[in-house]
MIVEX-386643 format. One record per residue (C-alpha): residue number from 1; x, y, z; residue in three letters. Coordinates in pm, whole numbers, padded with zeros to 5 digits, always signed. Example, Ala and Ser with C-alpha at 12.3 -4.5 7.8 and 13.67 -1.06 7.14 Angstrom:
// residues 2
+-----+--------+--------+--------+------+
!  nr !     px !     py !     pz ! rest !
+-----+--------+--------+--------+------+
!   1 ! +01230 ! -00450 ! +00780 !  ala !
!   2 ! +01367 ! -00106 ! +00714 !  ser !
+-----+--------+--------+--------+------+
// end
This chain:
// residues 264
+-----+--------+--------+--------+------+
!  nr !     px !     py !     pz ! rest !
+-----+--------+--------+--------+------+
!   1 ! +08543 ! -09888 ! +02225 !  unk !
!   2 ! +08832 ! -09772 ! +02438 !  unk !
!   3 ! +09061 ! -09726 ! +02118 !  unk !
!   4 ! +08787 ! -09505 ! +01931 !  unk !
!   5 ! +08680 ! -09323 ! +02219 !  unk !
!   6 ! +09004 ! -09255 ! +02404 !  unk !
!   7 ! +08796 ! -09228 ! +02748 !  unk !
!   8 ! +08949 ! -08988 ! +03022 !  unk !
!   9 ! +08891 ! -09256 ! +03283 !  unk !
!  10 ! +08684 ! -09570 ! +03302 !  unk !
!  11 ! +08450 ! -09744 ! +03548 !  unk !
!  12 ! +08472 ! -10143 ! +03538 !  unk !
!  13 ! +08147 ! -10298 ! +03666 !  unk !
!  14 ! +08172 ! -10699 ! +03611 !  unk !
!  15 ! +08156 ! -11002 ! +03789 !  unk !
!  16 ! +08450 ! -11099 ! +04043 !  unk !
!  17 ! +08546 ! -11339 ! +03774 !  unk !
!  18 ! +08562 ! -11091 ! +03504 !  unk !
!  19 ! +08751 ! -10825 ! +03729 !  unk !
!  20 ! +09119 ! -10951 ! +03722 !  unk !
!  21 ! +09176 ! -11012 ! +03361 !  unk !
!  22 ! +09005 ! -10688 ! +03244 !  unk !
!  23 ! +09178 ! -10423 ! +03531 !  unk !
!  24 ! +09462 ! -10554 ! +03394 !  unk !
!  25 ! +09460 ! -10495 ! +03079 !  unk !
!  26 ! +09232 ! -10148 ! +03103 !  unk !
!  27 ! +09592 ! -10070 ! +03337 !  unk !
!  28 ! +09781 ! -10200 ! +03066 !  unk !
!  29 ! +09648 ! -09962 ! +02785 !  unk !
!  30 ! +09711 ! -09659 ! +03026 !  unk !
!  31 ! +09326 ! -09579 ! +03116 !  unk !
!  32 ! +09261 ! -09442 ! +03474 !  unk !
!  33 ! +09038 ! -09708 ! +03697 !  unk !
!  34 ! +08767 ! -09742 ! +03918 !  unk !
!  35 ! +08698 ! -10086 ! +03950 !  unk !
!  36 ! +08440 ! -10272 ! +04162 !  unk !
!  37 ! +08481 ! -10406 ! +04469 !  unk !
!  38 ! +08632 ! -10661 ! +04492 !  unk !
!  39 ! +08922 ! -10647 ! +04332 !  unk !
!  40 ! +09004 ! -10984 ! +04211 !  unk !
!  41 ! +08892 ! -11293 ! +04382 !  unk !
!  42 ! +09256 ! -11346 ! +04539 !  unk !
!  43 ! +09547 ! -11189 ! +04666 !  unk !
!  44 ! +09745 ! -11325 ! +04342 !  unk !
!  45 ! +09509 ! -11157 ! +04143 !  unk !
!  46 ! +09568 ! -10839 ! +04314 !  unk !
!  47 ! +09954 ! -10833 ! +04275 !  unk !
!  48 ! +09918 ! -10908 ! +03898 !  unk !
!  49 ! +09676 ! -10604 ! +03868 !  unk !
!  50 ! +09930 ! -10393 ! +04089 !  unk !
!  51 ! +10205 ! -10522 ! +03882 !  unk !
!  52 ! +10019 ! -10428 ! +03544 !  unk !
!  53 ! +09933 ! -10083 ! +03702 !  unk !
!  54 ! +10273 ! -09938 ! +03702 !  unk !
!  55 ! +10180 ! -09568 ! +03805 !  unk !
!  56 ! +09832 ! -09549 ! +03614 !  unk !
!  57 ! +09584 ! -09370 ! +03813 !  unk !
!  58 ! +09300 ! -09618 ! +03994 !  unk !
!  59 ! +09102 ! -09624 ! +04284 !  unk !
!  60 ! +08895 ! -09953 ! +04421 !  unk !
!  61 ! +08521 ! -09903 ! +04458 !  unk !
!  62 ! +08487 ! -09992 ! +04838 !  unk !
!  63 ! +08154 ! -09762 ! +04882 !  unk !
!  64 ! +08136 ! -09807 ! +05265 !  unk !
!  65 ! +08458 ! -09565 ! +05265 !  unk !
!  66 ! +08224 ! -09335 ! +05132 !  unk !
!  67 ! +07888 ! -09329 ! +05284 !  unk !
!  68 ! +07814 ! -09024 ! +05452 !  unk !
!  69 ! +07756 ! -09158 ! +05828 !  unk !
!  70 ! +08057 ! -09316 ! +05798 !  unk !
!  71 ! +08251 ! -09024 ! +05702 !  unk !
!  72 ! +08066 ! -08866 ! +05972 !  unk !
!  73 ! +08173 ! -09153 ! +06228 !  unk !
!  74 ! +08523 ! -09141 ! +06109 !  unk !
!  75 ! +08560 ! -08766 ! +06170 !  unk !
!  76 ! +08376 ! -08757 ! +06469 !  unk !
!  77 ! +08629 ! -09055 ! +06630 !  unk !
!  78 ! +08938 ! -08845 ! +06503 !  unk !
!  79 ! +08818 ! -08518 ! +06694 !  unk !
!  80 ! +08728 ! -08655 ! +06989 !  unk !
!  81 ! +09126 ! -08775 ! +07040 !  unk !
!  82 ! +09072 ! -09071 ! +07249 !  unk !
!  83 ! +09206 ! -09364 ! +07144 !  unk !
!  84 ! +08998 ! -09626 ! +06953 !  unk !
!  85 ! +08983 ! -09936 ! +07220 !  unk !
!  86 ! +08779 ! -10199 ! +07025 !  unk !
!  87 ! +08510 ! -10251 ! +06713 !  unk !
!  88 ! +08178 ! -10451 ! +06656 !  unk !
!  89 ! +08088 ! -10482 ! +06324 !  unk !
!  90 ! +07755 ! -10679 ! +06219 !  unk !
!  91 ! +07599 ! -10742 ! +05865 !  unk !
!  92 ! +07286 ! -10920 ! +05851 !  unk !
!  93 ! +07099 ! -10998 ! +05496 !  unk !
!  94 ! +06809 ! -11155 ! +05379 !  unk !
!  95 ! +06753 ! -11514 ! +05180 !  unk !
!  96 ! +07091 ! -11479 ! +05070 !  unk !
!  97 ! +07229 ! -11811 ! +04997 !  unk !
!  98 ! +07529 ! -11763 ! +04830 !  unk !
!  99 ! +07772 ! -12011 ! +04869 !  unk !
! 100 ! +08073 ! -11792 ! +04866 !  unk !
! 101 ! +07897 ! -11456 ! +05077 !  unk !
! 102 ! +08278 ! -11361 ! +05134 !  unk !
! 103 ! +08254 ! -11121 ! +04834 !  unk !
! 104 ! +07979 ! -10897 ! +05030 !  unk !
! 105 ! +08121 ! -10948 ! +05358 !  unk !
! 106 ! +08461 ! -10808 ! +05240 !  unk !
! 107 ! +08294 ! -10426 ! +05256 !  unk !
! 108 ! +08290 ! -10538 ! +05629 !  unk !
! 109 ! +08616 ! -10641 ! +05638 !  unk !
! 110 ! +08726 ! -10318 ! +05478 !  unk !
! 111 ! +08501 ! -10108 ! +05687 !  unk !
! 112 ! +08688 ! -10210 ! +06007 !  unk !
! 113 ! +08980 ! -10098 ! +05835 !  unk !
! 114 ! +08879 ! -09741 ! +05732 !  unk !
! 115 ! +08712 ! -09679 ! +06051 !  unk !
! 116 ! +08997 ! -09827 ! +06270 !  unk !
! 117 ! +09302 ! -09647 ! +06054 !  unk !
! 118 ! +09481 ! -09992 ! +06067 !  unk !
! 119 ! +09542 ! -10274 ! +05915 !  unk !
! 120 ! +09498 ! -10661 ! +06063 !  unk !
! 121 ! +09800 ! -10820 ! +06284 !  unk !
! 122 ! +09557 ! -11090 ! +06306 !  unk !
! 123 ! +09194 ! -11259 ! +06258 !  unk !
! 124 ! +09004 ! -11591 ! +06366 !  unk !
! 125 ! +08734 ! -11728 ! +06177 !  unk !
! 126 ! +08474 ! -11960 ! +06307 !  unk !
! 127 ! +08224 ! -12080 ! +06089 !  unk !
! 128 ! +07863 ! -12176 ! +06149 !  unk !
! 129 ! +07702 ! -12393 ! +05897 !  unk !
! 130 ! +07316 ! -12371 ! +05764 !  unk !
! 131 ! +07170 ! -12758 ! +05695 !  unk !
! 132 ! +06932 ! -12792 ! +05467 !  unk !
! 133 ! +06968 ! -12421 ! +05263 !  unk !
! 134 ! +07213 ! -12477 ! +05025 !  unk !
! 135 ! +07565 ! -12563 ! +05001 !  unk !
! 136 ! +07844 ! -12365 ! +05194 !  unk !
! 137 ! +07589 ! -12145 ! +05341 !  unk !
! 138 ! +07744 ! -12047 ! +05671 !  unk !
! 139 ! +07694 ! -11768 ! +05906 !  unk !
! 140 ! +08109 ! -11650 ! +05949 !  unk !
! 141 ! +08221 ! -11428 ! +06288 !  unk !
! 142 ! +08555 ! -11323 ! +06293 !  unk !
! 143 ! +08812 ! -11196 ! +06626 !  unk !
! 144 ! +09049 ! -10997 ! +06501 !  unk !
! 145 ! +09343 ! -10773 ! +06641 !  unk !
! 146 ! +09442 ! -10492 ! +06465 !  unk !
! 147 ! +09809 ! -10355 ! +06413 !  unk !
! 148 ! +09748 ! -10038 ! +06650 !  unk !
! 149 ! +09621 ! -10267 ! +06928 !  unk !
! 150 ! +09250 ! -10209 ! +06913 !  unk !
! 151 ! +09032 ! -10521 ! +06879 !  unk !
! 152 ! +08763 ! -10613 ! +06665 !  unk !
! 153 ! +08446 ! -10859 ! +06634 !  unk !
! 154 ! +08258 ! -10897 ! +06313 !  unk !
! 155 ! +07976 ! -11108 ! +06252 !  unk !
! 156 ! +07809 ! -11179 ! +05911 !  unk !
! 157 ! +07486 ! -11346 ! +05903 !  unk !
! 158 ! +07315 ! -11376 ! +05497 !  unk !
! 159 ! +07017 ! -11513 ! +05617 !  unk !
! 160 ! +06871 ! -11347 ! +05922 !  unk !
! 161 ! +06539 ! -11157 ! +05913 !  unk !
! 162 ! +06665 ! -10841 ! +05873 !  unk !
! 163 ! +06865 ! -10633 ! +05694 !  unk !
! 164 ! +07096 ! -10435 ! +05884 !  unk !
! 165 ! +07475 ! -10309 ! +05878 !  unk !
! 166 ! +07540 ! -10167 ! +06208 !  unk !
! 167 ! +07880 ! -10113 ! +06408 !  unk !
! 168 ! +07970 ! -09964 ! +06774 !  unk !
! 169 ! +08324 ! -09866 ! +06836 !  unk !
! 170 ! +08437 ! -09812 ! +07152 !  unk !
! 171 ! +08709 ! -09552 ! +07301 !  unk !
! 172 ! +08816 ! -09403 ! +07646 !  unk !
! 173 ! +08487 ! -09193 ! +07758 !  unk !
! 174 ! +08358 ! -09260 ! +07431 !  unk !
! 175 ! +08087 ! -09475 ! +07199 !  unk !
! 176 ! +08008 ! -09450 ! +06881 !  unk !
! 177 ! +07734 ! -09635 ! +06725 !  unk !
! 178 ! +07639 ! -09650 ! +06378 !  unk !
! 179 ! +07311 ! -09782 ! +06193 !  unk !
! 180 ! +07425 ! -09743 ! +05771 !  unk !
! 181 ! +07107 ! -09687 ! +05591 !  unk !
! 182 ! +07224 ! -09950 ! +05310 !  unk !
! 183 ! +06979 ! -10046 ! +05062 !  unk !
! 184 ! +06651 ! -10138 ! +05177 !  unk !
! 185 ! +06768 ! -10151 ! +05526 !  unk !
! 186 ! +06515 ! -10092 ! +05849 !  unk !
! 187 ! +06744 ! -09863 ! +05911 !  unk !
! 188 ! +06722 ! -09617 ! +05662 !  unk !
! 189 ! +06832 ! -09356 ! +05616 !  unk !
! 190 ! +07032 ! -09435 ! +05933 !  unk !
! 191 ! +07190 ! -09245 ! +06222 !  unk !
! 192 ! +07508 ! -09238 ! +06396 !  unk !
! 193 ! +07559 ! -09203 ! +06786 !  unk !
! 194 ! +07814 ! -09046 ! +06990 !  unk !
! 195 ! +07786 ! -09149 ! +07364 !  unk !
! 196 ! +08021 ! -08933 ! +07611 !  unk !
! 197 ! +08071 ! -09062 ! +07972 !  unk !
! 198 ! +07731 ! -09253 ! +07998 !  unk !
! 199 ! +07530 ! -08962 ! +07819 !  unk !
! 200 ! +07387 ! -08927 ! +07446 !  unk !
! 201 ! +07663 ! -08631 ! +07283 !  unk !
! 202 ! +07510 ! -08567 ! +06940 !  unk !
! 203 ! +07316 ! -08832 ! +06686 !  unk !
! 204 ! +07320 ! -08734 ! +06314 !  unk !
! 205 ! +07061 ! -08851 ! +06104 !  unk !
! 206 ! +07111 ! -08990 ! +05773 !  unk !
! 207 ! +06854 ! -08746 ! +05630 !  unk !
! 208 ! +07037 ! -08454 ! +05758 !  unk !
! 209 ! +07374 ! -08531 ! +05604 !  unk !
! 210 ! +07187 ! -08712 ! +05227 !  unk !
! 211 ! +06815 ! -08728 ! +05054 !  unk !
! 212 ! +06601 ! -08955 ! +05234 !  unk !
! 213 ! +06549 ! -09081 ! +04876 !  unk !
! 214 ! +06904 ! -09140 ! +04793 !  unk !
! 215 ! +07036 ! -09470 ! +04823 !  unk !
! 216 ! +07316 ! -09423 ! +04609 !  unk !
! 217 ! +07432 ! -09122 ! +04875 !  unk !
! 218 ! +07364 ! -09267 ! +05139 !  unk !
! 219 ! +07531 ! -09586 ! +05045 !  unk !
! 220 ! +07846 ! -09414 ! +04913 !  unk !
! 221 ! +07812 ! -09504 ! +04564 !  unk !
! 222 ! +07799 ! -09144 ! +04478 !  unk !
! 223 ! +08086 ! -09070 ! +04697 !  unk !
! 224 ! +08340 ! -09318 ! +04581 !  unk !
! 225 ! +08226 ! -09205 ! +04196 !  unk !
! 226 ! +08321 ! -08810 ! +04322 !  unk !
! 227 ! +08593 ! -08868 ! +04497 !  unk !
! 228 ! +08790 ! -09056 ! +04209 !  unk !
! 229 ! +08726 ! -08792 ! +03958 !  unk !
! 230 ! +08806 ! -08521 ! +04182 !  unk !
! 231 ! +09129 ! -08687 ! +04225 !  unk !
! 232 ! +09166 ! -08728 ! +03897 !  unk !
! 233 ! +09099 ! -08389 ! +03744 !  unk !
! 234 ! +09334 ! -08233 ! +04056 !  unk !
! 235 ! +09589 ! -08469 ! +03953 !  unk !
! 236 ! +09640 ! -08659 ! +04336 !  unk !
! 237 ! +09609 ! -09026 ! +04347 !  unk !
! 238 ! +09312 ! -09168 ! +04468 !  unk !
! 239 ! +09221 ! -09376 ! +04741 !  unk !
! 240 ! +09197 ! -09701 ! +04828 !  unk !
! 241 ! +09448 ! -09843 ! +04564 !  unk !
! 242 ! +09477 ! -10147 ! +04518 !  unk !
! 243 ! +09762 ! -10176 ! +04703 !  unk !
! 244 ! +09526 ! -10037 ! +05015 !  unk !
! 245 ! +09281 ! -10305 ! +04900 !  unk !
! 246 ! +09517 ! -10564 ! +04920 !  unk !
! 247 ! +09493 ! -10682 ! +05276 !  unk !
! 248 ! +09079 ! -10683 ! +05265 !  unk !
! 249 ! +09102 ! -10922 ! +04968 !  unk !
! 250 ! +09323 ! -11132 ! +05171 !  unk !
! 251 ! +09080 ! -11177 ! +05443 !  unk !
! 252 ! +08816 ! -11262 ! +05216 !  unk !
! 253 ! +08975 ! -11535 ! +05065 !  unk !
! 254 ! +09085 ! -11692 ! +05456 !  unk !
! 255 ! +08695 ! -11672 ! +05467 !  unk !
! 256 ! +08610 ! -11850 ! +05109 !  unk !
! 257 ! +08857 ! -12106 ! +05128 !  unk !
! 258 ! +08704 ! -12186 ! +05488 !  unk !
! 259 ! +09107 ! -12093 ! +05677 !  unk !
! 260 ! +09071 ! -12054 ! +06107 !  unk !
! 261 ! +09344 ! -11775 ! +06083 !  unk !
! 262 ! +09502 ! -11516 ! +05925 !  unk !
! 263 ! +09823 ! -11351 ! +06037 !  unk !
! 264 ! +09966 ! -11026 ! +05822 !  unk !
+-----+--------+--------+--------+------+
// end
């Protein structure tokens, strides 16, 4: 298909399993990339898809980068100057038993890292196990310490009784809170929060800043789509590469392979 149709870019959508071997060749042949998130199962998968990259164009599909309250969240943090201080990060699903829930839980992992403009000096996992609802069903929190200095707490739960993505991020005179309107989430079409010395600032409604009938918008999906071939056509290298991507793929496989810490 790719030889007959000579496609300006292409979009690979496949299981985890599938991703590694076909990136790399797509790469090979010289196609420009989006690829799903994630990006291989492991970090060696990773450096043999930078490695067969060379300087083609490619971006990873990490949609959280691109959901509209998160922009929001990330722009209102930036102006407000103070320094980020620490992050709580919380995903909580429904009935999901996955054994290995580390390949959702990574657009937390990445999340932290878009919203905290750093990468991680160092995490701890602790593990929580779930008798009698499968096998290697756990509920994973992590403590983490960024490279900048600011500290973060995430918590993944797959089978609470709601489904929510929420974070707060804390800075001098400042709070931010944010409810992402993910899927079929009671928080749609979500909100974000800016608290200033004790007293509500601004809150931005998802609705205000996407459809209310948008999931795909508000959920970035749209975004990271836009902002790839807009790169593209101007000729600028997207973002996140997988290079960028590298270090949330790491994590994820500390948590799948059950590690207490991880240390850049």
């Amino acid at each position: 298909m790719l030889d007959a149709e000579r496609p300006d870019a292409v979009s690979l959508v496949v299981p985890v399993e599938r991703t590694g071997e076909l990136a790399g060749l797509i790469l090979e042949w010289g196609f420009p990339l989006l690829l799903e998130k994630p990006p291989g199962r492991t970090v060696a998968e990773v450096d043999r898809m930078i490695a067969a990259a060379g300087g083609i164009v490619h971006q990873v599909a990490f949609n959280r980068r691109f959901a509209p309250l998160v922009r929001e969240l990330k722009r209102r943090l930036d102006d407000v100057g103070s320094p980020l201080q620490h992050v709580r990060y919380e995903m909580a699903r429904v009935d999901r038993r996955d054994p290995d829930f580390s390949t959702t839980a990574i657009h937390g992992v990445d999340a932290v890292r878009f919203l905290a403009g750093s990468d991680y000096a160092e995490v701890r996992f602790r593990y929580q196990p779930l008798a009698g609802v499968g096998p290697g069903v756990v509920n994973v929190f992590l403590d983490a310490v960024m490279e900048s200095g600011v500290t973060a707490q995430l918590g993944f739960c797959p089978l609470a009784g709601v489904v929510v993505e929420r974070a707060t991020l804390h800075a001098r005179d400042h709070t931010f809170e944010l409810h992402l309107g993910i899927w079929d989430s009671v928080d749609a079409p979500g909100r974000v929060r800016h608290f200033e010395h004790g007293r509500l600032h601004r809150e931005v409604a998802g609705d205000s800043v996407a459809e209310r009938d948008a999931p795909f918008v508000h959920g970035g999906f749209y975004g990271e789509y836009e902002s790839f071939l807009v790169a593209l056509r101007e000729g600028r290298p997207p973002s996140p590469s997988l290079e960028e991507a590298r270090q949330s793929v790491a994590v994820m496989e500390c948590m799948r392979e059950r590690r207490n810490e991880y240390h850049a």
